[in-house]
VEXZAFI-239380 format. One line per 2 residues: for each residue x, y, z of C-alpha. Coordinates in Angstrom, 3 decimals, decimal comma, m for minus. Layout:
% VEXZAFI-239380
X:Y:Z ~ ...
% end
This chain:
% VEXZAFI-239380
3,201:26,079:m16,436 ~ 5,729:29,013:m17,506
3,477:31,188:m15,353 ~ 4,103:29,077:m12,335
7,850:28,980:m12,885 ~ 7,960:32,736:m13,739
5,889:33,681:m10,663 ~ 8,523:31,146:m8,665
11,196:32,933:m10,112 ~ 10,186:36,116:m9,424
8,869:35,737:m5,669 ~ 12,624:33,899:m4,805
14,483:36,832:m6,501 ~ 12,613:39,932:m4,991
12,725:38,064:m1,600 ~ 16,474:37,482:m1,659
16,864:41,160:m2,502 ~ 14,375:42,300:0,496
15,827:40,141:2,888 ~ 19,412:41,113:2,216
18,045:44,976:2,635 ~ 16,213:43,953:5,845
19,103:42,171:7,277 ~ 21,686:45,374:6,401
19,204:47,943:8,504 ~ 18,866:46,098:11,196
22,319:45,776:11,712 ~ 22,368:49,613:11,249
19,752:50,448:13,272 ~ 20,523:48,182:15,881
17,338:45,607:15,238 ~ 18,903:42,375:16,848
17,751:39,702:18,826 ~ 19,531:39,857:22,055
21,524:36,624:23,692 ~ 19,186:35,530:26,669
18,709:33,096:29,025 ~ 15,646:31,129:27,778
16,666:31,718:24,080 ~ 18,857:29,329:21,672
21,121:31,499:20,187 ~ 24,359:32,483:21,670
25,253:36,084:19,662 ~ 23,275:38,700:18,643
21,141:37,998:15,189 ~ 19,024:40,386:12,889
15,229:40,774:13,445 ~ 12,153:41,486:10,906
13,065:38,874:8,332 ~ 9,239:38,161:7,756
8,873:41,595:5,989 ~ 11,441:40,083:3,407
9,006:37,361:2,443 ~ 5,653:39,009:3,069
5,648:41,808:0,770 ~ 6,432:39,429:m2,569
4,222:37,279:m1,113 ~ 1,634:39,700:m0,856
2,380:41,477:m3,603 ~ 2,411:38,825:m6,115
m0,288:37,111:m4,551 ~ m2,320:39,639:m4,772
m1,439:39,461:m8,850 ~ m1,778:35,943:m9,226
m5,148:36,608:m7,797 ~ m6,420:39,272:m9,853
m5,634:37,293:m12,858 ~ m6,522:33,698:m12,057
m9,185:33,993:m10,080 ~ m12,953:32,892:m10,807
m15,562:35,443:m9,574 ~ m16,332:33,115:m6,903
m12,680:32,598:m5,474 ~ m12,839:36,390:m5,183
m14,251:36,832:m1,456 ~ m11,863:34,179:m0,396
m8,862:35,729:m1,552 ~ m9,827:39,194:0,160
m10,351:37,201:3,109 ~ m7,046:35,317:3,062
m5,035:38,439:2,390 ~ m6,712:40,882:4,742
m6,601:38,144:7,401 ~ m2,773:37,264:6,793
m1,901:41,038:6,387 ~ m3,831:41,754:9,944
m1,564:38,754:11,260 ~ 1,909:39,967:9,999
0,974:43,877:11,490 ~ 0,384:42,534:14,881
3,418:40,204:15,028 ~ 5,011:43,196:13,685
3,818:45,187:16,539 ~ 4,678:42,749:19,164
8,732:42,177:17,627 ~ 8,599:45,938:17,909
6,777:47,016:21,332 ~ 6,110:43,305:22,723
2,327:43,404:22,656 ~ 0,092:40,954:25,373
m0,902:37,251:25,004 ~ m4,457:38,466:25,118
m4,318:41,181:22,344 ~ m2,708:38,526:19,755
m4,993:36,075:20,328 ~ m7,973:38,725:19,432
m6,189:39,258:16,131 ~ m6,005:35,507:15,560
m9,904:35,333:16,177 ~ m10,285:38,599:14,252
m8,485:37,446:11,141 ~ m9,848:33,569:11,222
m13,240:35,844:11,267 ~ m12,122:36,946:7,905
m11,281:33,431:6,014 ~ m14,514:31,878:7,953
m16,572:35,052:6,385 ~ m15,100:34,869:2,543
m16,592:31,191:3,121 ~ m13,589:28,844:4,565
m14,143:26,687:7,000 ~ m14,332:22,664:8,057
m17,770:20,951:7,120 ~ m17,170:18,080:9,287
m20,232:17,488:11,895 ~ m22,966:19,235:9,674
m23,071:21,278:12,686 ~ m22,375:24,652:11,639
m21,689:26,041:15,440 ~ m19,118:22,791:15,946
m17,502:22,911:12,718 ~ m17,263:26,871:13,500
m15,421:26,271:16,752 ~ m13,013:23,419:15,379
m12,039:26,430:12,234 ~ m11,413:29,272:14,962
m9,399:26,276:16,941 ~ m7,523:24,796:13,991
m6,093:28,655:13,081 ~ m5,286:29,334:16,746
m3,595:26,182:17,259 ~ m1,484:26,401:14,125
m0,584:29,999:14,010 ~ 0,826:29,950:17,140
2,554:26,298:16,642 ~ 4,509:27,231:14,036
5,271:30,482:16,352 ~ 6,534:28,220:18,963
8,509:25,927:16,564 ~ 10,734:28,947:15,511
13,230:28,178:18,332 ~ 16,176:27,294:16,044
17,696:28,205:12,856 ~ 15,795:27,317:9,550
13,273:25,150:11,657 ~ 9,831:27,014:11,596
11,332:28,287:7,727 ~ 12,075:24,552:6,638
8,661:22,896:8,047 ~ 6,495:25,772:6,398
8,417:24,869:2,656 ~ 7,867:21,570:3,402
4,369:21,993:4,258 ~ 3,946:24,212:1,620
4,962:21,631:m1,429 ~ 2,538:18,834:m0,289
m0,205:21,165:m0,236 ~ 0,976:21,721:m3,835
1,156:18,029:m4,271 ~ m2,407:18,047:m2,781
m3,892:20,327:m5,013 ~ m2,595:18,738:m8,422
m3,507:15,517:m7,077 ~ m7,282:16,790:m6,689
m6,828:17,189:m10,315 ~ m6,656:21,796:m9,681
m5,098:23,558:m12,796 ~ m1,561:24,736:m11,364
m2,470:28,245:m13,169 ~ m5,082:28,578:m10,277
m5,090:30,549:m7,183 ~ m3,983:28,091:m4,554
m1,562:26,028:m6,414 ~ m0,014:29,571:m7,224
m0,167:30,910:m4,060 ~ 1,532:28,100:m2,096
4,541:28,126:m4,867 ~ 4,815:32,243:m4,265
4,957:31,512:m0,507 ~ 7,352:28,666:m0,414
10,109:29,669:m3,169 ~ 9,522:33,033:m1,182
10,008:31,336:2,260 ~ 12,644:29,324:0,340
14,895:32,232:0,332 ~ 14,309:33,530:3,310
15,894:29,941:4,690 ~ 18,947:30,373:2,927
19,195:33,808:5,259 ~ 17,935:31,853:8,535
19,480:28,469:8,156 ~ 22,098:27,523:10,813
24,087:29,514:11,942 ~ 21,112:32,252:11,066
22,076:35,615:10,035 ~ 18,895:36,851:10,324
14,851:35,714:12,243 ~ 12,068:36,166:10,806
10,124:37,479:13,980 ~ 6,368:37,108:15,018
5,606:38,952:11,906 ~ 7,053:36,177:9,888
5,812:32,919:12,263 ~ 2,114:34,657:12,750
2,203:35,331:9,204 ~ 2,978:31,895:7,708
1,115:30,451:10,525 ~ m2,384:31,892:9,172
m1,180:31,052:5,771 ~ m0,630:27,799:5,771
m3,716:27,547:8,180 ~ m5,944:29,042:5,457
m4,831:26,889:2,382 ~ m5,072:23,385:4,442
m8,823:24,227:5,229 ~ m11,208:22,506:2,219
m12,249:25,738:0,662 ~ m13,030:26,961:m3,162
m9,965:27,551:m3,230 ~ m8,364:24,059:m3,144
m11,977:22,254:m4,118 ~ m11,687:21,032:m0,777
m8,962:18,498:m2,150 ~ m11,852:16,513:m3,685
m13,128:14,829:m0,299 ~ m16,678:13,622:m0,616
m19,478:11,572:1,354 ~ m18,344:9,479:3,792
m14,440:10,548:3,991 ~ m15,367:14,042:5,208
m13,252:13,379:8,440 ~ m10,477:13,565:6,376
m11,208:17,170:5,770 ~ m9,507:17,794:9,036
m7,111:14,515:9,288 ~ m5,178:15,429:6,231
m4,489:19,225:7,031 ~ m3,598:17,804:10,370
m1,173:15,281:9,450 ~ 0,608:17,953:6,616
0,961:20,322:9,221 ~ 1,995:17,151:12,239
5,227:18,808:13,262 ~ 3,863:21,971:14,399
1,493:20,786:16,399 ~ 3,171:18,115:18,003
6,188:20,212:18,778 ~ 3,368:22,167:20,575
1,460:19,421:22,219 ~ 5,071:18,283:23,708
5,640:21,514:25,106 ~ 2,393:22,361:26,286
2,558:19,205:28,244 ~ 5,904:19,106:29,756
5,858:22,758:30,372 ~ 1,863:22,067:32,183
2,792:18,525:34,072 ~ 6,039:20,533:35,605
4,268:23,886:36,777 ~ 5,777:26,283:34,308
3,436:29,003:31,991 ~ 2,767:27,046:28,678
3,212:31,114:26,918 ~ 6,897:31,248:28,933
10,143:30,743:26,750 ~ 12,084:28,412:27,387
14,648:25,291:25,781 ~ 12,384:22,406:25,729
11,072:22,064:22,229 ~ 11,678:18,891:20,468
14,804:20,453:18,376 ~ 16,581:21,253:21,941
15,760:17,498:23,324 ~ 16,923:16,072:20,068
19,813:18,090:20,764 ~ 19,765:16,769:24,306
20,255:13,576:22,624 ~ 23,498:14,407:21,570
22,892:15,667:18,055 ~ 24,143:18,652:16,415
21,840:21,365:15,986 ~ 21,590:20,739:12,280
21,236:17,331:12,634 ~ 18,366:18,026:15,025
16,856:20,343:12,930 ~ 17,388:17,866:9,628
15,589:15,072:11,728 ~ 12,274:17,204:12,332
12,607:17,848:8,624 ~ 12,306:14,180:7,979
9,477:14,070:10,518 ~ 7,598:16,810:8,231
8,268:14,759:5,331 ~ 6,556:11,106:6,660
3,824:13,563:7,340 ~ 3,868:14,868:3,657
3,616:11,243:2,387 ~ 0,848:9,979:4,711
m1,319:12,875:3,554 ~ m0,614:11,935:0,105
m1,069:8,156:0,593 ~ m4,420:9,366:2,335
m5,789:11,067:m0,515 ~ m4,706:8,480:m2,920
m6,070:5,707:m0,721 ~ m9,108:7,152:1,047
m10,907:4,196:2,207 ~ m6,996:3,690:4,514
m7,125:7,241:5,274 ~ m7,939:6,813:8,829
m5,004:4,053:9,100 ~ m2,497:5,838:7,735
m3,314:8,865:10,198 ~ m3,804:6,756:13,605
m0,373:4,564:12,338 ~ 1,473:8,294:12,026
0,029:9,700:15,437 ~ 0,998:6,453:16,832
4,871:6,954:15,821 ~ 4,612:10,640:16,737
3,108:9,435:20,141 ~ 6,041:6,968:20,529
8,543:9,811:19,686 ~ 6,985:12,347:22,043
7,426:9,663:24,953 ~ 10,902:9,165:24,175
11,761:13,009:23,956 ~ 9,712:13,458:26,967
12,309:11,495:29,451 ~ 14,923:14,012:27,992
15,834:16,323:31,123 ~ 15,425:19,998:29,977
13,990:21,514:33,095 ~ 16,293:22,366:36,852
15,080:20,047:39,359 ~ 15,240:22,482:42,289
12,301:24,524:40,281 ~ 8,643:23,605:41,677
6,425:21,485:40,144 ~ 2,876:22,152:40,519
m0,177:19,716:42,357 ~ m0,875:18,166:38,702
2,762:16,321:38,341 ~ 2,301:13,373:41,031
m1,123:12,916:40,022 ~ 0,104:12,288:36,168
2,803:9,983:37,394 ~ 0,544:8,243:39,615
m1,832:7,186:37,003 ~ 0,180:7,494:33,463
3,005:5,268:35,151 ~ 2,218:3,716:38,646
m0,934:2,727:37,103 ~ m0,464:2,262:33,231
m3,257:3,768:32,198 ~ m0,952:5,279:29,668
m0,260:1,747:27,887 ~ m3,447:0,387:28,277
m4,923:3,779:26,375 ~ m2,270:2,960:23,706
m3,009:m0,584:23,414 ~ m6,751:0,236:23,150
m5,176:1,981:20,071 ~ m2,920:m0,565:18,551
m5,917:m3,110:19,129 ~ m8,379:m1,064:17,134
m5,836:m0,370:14,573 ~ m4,398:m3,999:14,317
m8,072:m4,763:13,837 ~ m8,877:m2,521:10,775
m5,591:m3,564:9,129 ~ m6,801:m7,388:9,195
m10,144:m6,228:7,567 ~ m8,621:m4,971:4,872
m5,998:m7,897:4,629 ~ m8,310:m10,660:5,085
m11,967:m9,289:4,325 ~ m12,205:m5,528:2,677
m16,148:m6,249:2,216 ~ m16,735:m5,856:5,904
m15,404:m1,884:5,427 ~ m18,968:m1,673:4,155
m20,623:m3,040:7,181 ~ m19,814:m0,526:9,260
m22,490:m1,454:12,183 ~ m20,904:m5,675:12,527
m17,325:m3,331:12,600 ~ m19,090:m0,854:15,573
m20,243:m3,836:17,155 ~ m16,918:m6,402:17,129
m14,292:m4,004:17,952 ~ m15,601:m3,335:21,354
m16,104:m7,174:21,926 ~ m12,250:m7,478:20,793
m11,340:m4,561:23,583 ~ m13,251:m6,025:26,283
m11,385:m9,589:25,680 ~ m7,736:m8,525:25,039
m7,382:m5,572:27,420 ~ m8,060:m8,092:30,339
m6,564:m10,640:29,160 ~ m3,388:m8,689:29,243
m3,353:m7,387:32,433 ~ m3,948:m10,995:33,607
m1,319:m12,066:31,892 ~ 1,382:m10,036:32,963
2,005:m7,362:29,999 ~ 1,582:m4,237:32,171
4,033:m5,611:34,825 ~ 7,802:m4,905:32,831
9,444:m1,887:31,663 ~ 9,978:m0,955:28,239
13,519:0,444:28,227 ~ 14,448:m3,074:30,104
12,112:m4,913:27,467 ~ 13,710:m8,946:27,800
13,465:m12,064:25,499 ~ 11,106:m13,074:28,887
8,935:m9,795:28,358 ~ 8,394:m11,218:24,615
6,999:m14,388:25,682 ~ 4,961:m13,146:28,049
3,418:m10,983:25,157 ~ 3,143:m13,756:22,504
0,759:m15,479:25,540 ~ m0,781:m13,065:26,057
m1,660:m12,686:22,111 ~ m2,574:m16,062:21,753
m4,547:m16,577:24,520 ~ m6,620:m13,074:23,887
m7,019:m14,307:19,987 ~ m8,370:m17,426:20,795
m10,813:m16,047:23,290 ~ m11,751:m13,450:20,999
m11,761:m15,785:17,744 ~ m14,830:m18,152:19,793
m16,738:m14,857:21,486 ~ m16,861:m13,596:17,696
m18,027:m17,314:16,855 ~ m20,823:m17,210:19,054
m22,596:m13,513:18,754 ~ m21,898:m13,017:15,006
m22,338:m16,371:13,227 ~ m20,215:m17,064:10,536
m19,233:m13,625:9,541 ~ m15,966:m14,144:10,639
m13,576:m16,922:10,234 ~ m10,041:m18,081:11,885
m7,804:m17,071:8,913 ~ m9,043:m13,609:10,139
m7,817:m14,230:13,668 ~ m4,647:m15,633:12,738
m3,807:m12,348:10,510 ~ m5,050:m10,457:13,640
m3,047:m12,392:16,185 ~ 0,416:m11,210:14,022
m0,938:m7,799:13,347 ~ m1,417:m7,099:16,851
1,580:m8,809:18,123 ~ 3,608:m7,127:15,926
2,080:m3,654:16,893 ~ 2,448:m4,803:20,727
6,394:m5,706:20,550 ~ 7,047:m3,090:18,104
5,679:m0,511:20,370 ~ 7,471:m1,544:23,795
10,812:m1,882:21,677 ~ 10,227:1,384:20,079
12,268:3,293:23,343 ~ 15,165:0,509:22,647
15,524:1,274:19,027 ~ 15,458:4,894:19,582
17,897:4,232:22,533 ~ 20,071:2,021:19,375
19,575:5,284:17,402 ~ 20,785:7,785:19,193
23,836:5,606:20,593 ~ 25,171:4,794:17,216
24,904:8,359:16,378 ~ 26,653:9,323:19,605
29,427:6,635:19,295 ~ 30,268:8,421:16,075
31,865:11,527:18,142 ~ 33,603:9,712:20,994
37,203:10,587:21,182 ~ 39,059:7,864:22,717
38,815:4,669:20,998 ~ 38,876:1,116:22,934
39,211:m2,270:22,072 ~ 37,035:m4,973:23,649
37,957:m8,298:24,897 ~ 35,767:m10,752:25,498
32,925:m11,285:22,820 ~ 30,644:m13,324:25,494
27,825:m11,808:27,617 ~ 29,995:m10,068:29,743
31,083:m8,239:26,467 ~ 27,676:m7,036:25,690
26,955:m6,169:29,402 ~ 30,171:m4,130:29,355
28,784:m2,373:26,058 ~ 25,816:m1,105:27,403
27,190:0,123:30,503 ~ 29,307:1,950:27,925
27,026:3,352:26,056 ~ 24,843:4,341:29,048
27,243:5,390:31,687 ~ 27,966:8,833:31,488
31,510:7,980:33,387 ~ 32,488:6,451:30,316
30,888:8,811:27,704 ~ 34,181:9,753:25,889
34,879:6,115:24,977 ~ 34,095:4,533:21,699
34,373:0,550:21,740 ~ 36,405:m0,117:18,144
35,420:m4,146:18,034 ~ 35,608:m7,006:20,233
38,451:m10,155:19,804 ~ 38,086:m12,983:20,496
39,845:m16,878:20,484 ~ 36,172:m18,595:19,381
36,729:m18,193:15,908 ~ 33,134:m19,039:15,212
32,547:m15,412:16,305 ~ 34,926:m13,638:13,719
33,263:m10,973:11,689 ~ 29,692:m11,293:13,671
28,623:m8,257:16,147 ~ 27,704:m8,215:19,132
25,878:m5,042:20,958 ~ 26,475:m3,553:17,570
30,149:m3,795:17,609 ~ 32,377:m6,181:14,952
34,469:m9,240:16,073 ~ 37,823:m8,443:14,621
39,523:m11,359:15,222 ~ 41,329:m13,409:17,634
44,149:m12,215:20,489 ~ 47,298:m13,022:18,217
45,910:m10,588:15,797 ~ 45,942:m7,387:18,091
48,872:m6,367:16,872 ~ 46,816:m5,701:13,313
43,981:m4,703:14,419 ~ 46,212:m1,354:16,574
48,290:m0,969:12,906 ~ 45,004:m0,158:11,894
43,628:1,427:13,965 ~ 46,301:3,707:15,787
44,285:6,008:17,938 ~ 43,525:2,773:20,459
44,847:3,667:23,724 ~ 43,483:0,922:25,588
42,529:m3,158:25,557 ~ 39,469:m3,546:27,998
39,057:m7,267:28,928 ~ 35,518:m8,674:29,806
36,149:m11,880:29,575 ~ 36,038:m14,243:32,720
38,050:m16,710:31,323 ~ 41,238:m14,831:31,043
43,675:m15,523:33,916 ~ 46,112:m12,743:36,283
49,055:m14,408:34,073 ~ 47,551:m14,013:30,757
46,824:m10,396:31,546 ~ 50,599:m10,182:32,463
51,887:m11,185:28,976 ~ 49,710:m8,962:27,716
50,885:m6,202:29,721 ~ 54,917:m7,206:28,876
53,104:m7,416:24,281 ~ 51,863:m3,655:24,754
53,803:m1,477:26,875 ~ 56,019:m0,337:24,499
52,835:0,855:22,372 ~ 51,701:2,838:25,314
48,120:0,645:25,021 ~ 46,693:0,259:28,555
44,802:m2,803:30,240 ~ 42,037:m2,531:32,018
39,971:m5,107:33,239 ~ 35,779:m5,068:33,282
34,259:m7,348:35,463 ~ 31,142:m7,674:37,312
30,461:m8,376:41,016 ~ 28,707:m7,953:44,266
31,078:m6,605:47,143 ~ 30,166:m6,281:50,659
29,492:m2,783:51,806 ~ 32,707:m1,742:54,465
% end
């Protein structure tokens, strides 16, 4: 263990010094990112910060290596360090003379040539041309993901440490010695990395480049791949999927800040290789976030992904539930961040975009695909609730699920579930869902009855029916509670503070056209009053009930920056408003009046 620390110690130190050096020539020799158009940054920043990290991480890798290394590691660890020097060289290149698409992606092939030759690659399908062709995929896709995700300070530098530690957490949890070459390895490359974010976290004094992003990229591609090098994280027999689920889900960020991209930049006719400011930090940011804030929440993101790939090697036989219950939420997310605007509407579109909103949207195919999912998945869960012995009949699990599909999917388009709109979900809309449920249960429950005997009881169905009703609500309310999210954090950094009159329906209705009315996107509603005392110290929309009318005067001692009184309520009369008027005119507090109606149009 001192060896680790020492070798931590030393790749953080001589990468603080190299960094500072790199950052003070560029600035001398003019080696600066300039401010453009379809980049984040608004001033001039120093380039090459990648050759900070990658010599100690070379360097002492390549010591670490000599000297903890079995004979049979050996070809490996050529492979991994020609392959990730070859990588860092040509994003070198391309920082320096801006080389093509075409000649980077060679060197990607070329060096995942290298790692696949020293003997790394997925074992998945037993069919070596297959699991071939997902390796050369899986380092293609990654190196340039995290590529892509270095759009904003400390971002692609943060995901890659976090990334880095539960691989470490990986390996010791496959029972590795920490004194062997991948545990030490992914320590030297994050405490390098490590110091190379204190450099590039915001506002960044310094990028790392294409020679840092490519570099990483292949890195952290190469020690998430099963090898002799990790003992392929001790995944045996019948979990071999998870070869390829759990690299997937510690490395989730990247690639779905890719995917999300890929597809926006696709459905609205732009070049997926173009620049541009619609990754997921910029919509976050969209959102009304700070940068940091943005960048801290994809942080977070990296770190659920950390803990489901540690709760799927700890829990193998759930493996497959934890990953499809992560995608989900990432899937959820992406469809949220989607609707963000990032893109001029007076650029084309190409012939693919009405197509996709003809069928993902006019014609829900896009819910029923993710129903099909929660289905399956509220399924599996209730095995393992109710029955965990029918995990090991795999075929009467085959055969059922598809039965369950072919009921429920149906059922709920008969029943109305495809028909509302999930930002407008209603109490009505939840109803029409717990039908729905309990109609396709029941069906289900006696078409289970009759092809498979006894194998299957109602208990089962009941824990299913809640599951997947759960799963079903929880999913169309996800875009409300991320709405919820994102308005309390916006609320936060209004200037002009209100209070509300009128703690009644026409209260909350005047809240949310608040909160989504960009006319009024500089107010922040303090707390309601109210005269029905039975609604003192509840919320409503979010917002507090402070107390009653008489005690106005208190509530503006206490808070002074209230400018104006909005009242919602109906039942407040022209002369009440006029007392009002003649209580706060002297305090230089306003009255407005919010009210709903239909007007004739003139």
């Amino acid at each position: 263990m001192s060896s680790l620390i020492l070798f931590s110690i030393l790749s953080f130190l001589s990468s603080v010094l190299l960094i500072w050096i790199v950052r003070t020539l560029a600035h001398k020799k003019q080696w600066l990112a300039t401010v453009q158009k379809n980049k984040w940054h608004k001033k001039p920043v120093a380039l090459h910060g990648g050759v900070g990290f990658f010599l100690p991480i070379f360097i002492l890798g390549i010591v670490v290596s000599f000297i903890f290394s079995e004979t049979r590691e050996k070809p490996i660890l050529v492979a991994l360090f020609a392959g990730s020097s070859v990588m860092f060289l040509t994003g070198l290149l391309d920082d320096i003379y801006v080389i093509k698409p075409s000649t980077k992606l060679i060197s990607q092939v070329l060096c995942a040539s290298f790692f696949i030759l020293g003997g790394g690659h997925f074992n998945i399908t037993e069919i070596i041309f297959i699991d071939l062709l997902i390796t050369y995929l899986w380092f293609i896709g990654i190196i340039n993901a995290l590529n892509l995700l270095d759009n904003m300070d400390g971002l692609a530098a943060g995901i890659a440490i976090i990334a880095g530690l539960v691989l470490f957490t990986l390996t010791r949890l496959s029972g590795l010695d920490p004194l062997t070459p991948a545990p030490l390895l992914t320590i030297i490359m994050v405490t390098s990395v490590l110091a190379f974010w204190l450099f590039n976290r915001f506002p960044a004094t310094i990028f790392m480049g294409d020679s840092g992003s490519l570099f990483l990229g292949y890195f952290l591609a190469a020690l998430a791949i099963p090898s002799v090098l990790n003992h392929s994280f001790e995944l045996r027999g019948t979990y071999s999927m998870m070869a390829i689920l759990i690299p997937a889900t510690v490395l989730a960020i990247p690639i779905f800040d890719t995917t999300l991209v890929t597809i926006a930049r696709k459905f609205s006719g732009r070049k997926i290789s173009q620049g541009g400011v619609d990754h997921s930090s910029h919509r976050l940011v969209g959102l009304g976030f700070s940068e940091s804030m943005s960048i801290n929440i994809l942080y977070f993101q990296a770190c659920i992904g950390g803990i489901v790939a540690v709760l799927m090697i700890l829990y193998p036989h759930l493996a497959v539930m934890f990953f499809v219950g992560f995608i989900l939420y990432l899937l959820l997310v992406g469809i949220y961040l989607g609707k963000i605007k990032v893109y001029s509407q007076t650029e084309p579109t190409d012939k693919w975009t009405p197509i996709i909103s003809e069928v993902m949207f006019k014609r829900r195919a896009g819910e029923v695909l993710l129903d099909f999912i929660l289905i399956s998945l509220s399924y599996s869960i209730s095995v393992v609730i109710v029955r965990p012995a029918l995990l090991d009949h795999m075929l009467f699990f085959k055969e059922s699920l598809p039965l369950i599909i072919l009921t429920t999917i149906p059922l709920f388009a008969f029943q109305g579930v495809y028909r509302g709109l999930w930002h407008l979900i209603a109490i009505e809309d939840v109803f029409v869902m717990l039908r729905a449920v309990f109609f396709s249960t029941i069906l289900s429950y006696g078409l289970v009855r009759i092809v498979f005997e006894n194998k299957i009881t109602i208990g089962f169905f009941f824990v299913y029916g809640v599951i997947v009703f759960v799963m079903i609500i929880g999913s169309r309310l996800s875009m409300r509670l991320f709405d919820m999210f994102v308005n309390q954090h916006d609320l936060k950094k209004r200037p002009h503070d209100i209070l509300l009159y009128g703690a009644g329906i026409a209260g909350k209705l005047t809240v949310d056209e608040i909160l989504r009315n960009p006319k009024y996107g500089d107010l922040r509603p303090i707390g309601f009053v109210d005269d029905d005392k039975d609604k003192h110290g509840r919320h409503i929309a979010g917002i507090k009930v402070l107390g009653e009318s008489r005690s106005i005067p208190k509530i503006l001692n206490k808070y002074p920056n209230i400018k104006e009184i909005w009242i919602s309520s109906r039942h407040i009369d022209d002369d009440n408003i006029k007392v009002f008027e003649t209580l706060f005119r002297d305090k230089n507090i306003s009255l407005k009046k919010f009210y709903f109606d239909v007007l004739p149009i003139q």
